[in-house]
C-alpha positions, 0 to 999 in steps of 0.5 A: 522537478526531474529530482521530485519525480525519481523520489515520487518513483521511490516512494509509489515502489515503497508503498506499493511494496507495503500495498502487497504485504498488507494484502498477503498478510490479510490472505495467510492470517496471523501466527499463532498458537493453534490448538494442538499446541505449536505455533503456526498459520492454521488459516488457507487462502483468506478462508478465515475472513468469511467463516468467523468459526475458524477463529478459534483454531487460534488459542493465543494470543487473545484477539490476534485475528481482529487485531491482524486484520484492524493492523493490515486493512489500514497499512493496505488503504494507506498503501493504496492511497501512497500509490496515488499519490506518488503517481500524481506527482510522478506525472506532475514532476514530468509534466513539470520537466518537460513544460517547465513554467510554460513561458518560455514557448508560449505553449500554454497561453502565454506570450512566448519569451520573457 
């Protein structure tokens, strides 16, 4: 049990580490080729996400910023449901370590010793 804990341990740091990037890269916006010819980040602050104008500070690649967008709302629900999840198993794992299967102590309605 104490081993499913320590893995559940590195899995909530892995996608909580895929949780923060997705929401940075949403943030920053994609690369890309902007109108005065160089390659860069044209947006600030998210400000691209709510006036859809700003869209066309990007030349190439076609469709970056729906494809950025589509590509790091997933990787963040996906991370944020990770995290759940490690940490339910985190607890269980604990909950498992320190209680075992209950029946040795009677403190979960059973009969005490086997």
């Amino acid at each position: 049990m104490f081993t499913s804990t320590i893995f559940a341990v590195i899995g909530f740091l892995g996608a909580g580490y895929s949780f923060v990037i997705s929401a940075v890269s949403i943030n920053k916006g994609p690369k890309c080729l902007m109108v005065n010819s160089t390659w860069g980040y044209p947006f600030h602050n998210g400000d691209y996400l709510i006036d859809e104008a700003l869209w066309s500070k990007c030349r190439e690649p076609e469709n970056v910023i729906p494809w950025n967008l589509t590509l790091f709302s997933i990787l963040l629900v996906t991370g944020g449901i990770q995290m759940l999840l490690c940490a339910f198993q985190v607890v269980n794992g604990l909950l498992g370590t320190l209680c075992g299967d209950c029946q040795c102590c009677g403190c979960c309605g059973g009969d005490g010793p086997v």
